[in-house]
FIVEXNU-515180 format. One record per residue (C-alpha): residue number from 0; x negated, y negated, z negated. Coordinates in Angstrom, 1 decimal. Example, Ala and Ser with C-alpha at 12.3 -4.5 7.8 and 13.67 -1.06 7.14 Angstrom:
! residues 2
+-----+--------+--------+--------+
!   k !     xx !     yy !     zz !
+-----+--------+--------+--------+
!   0 !  -12.3 !    4.5 !   -7.8 !
!   1 !  -13.7 !    1.1 !   -7.1 !
+-----+--------+--------+--------+
This chain:
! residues 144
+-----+--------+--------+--------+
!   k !     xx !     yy !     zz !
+-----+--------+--------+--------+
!   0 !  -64.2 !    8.3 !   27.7 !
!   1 !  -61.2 !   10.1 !   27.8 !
!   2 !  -61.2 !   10.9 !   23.9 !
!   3 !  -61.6 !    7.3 !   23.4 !
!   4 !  -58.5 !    6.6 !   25.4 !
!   5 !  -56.2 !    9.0 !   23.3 !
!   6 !  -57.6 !    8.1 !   19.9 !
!   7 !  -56.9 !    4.3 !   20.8 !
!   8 !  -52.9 !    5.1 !   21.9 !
!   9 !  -52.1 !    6.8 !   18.4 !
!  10 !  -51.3 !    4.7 !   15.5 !
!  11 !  -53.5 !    5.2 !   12.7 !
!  12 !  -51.9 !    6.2 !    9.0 !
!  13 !  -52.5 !    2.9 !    7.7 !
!  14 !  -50.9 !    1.4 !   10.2 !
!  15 !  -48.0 !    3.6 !    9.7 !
!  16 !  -47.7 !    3.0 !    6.1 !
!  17 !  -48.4 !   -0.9 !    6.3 !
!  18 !  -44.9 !   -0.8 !    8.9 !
!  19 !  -42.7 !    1.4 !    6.4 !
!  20 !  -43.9 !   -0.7 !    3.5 !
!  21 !  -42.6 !   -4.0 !    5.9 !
!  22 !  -39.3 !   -1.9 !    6.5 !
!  23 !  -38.8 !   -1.6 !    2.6 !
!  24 !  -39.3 !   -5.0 !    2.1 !
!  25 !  -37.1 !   -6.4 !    4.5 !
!  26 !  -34.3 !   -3.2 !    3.3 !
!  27 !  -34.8 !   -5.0 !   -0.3 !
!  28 !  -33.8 !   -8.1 !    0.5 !
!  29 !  -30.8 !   -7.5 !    3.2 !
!  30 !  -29.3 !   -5.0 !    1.0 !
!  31 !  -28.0 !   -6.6 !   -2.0 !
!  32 !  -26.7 !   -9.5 !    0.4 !
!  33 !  -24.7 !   -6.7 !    2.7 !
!  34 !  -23.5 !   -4.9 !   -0.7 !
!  35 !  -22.1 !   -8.3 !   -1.9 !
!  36 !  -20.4 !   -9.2 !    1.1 !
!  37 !  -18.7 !   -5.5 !    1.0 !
!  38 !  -17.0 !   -5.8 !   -2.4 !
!  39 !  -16.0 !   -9.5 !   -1.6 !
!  40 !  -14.1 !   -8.1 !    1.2 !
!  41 !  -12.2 !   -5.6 !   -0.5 !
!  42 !  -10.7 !   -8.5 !   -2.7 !
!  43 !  -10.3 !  -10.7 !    0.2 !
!  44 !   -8.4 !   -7.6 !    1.5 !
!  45 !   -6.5 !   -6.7 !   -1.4 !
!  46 !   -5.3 !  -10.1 !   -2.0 !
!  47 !   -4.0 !  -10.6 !    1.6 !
!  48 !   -2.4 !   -7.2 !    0.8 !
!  49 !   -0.7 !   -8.6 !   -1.8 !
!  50 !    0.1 !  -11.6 !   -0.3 !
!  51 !    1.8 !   -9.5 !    3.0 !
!  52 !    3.4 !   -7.2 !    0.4 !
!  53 !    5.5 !  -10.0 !   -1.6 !
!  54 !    6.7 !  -11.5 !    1.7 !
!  55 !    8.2 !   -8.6 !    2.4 !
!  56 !    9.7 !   -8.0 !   -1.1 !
!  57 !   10.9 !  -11.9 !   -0.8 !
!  58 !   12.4 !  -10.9 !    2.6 !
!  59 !   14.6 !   -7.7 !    1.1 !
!  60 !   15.5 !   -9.9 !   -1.7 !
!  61 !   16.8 !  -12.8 !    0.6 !
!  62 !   19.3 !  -10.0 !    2.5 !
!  63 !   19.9 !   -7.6 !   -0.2 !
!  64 !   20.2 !  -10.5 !   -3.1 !
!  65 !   17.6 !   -8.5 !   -5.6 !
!  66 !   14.3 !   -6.9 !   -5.7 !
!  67 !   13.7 !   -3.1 !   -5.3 !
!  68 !   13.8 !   -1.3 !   -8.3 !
!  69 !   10.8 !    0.3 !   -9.9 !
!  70 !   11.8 !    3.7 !   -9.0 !
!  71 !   13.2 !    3.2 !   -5.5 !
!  72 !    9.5 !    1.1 !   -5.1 !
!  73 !    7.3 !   -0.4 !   -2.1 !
!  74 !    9.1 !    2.4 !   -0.2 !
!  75 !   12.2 !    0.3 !   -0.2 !
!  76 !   10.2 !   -1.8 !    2.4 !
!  77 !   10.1 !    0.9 !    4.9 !
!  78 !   13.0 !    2.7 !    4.1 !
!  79 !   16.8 !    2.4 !    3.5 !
!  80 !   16.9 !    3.0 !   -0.3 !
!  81 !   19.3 !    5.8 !   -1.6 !
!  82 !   19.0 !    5.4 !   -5.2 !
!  83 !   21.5 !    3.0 !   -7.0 !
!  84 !   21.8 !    0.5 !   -6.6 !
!  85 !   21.9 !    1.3 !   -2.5 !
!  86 !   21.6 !   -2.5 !   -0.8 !
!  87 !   24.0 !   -3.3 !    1.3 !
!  88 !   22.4 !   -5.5 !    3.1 !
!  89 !   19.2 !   -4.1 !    4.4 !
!  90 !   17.9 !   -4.9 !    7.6 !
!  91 !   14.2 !   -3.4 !    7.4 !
!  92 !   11.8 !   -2.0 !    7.7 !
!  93 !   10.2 !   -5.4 !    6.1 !
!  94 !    7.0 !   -4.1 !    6.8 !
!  95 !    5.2 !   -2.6 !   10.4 !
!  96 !    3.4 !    0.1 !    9.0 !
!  97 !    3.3 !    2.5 !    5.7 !
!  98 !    2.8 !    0.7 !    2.6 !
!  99 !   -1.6 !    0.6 !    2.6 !
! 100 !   -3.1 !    1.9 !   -0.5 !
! 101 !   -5.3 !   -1.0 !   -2.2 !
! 102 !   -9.0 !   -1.2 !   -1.2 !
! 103 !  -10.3 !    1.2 !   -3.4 !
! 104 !   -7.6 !    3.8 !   -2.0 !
! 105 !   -5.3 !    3.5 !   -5.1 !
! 106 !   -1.4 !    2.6 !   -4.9 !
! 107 !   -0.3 !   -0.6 !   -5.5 !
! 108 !    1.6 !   -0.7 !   -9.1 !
! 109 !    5.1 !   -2.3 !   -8.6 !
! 110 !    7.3 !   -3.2 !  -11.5 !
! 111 !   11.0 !   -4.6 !  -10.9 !
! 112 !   12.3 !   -6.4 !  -13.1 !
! 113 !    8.5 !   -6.9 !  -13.8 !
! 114 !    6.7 !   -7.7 !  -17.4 !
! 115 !    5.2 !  -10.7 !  -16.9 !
! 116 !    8.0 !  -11.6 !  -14.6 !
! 117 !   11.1 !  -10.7 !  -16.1 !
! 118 !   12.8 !  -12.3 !  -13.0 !
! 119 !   11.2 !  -11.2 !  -10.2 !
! 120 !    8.9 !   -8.4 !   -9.9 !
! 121 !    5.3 !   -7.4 !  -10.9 !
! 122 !    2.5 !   -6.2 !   -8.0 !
! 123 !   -0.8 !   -5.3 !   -9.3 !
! 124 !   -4.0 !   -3.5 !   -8.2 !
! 125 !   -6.2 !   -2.4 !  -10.9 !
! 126 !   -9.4 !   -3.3 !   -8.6 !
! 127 !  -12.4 !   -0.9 !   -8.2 !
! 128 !  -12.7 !    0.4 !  -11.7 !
! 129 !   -8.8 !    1.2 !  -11.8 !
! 130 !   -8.4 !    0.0 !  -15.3 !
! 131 !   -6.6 !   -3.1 !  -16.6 !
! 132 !   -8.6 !   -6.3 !  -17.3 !
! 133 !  -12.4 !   -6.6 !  -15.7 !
! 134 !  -14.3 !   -8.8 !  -14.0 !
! 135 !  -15.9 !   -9.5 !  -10.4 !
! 136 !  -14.6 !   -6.8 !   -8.2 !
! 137 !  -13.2 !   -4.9 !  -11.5 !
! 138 !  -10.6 !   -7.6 !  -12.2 !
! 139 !   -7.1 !   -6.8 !  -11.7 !
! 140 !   -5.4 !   -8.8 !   -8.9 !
! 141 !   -1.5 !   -9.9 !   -9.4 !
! 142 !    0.6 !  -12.0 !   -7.3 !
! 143 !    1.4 !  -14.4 !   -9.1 !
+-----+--------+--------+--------+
């Protein structure tokens, strides 16, 4: 009687297998619905980036009458440049924290006077492949 008792608390293999085979399933379907959520999220987050990051370029242009330039950069939003030309106006830091790196842990490209916008200023991320053009999360994202 007591072998009984211990052979009916163990799970056999096939019960065992028939579980990890449910496990799969349910892994299968879940997963491409988490993975999709991830890489809209890094968008979502680089755009808001964006977004926060030419606020804070429109507020250093509003005291200091232009745009950073190219090479004096995003910096210029946490620090006083000291390149020409120095602004004499700044009243920064524009932004609360370090300027973030994009989603996909690259730098924001910053042009000033930009390509596409010969009178303002150009702020690009390359999305996750890091090249120009693409699509989905690939595509580059620009404020416009």
């Amino acid at each position: 009687m007591l072998h009984r008792l211990r052979s009916r608390r163990a799970f056999t293999l096939l019960e065992v297998l028939v579980v990890l085979v449910v496990i799969a399933l349910l892994a299968a379907l879940v997963a491409p619905q988490i993975l999709g959520r991830v890489s809209q999220a890094r968008g979502t987050a680089a755009s808001a980036q964006l977004e926060l990051l030419g606020t804070a370029l429109d507020s250093y242009r509003l005291d200091n009458g232009r745009y950073p330039t190219t090479e004096q950069g995003l910096r210029a939003l946490r620090e006083r440049p000291t390149r020409a030309p120095v602004p004499a106006g700044w009243r920064g830091p524009y932004l609360r924290k370090d300027v973030p790196l994009d989603p996909w842990g690259r730098a924001y490209e910053y042009r000033s006077p930009g390509r596409k916008n010969p009178d303002g200023y150009d702020l690009v991320t390359l999305g996750r492949d890091g090249a120009s053009g693409g699509e989905g999360e690939d595509a580059d994202l620009v404020v416009p």
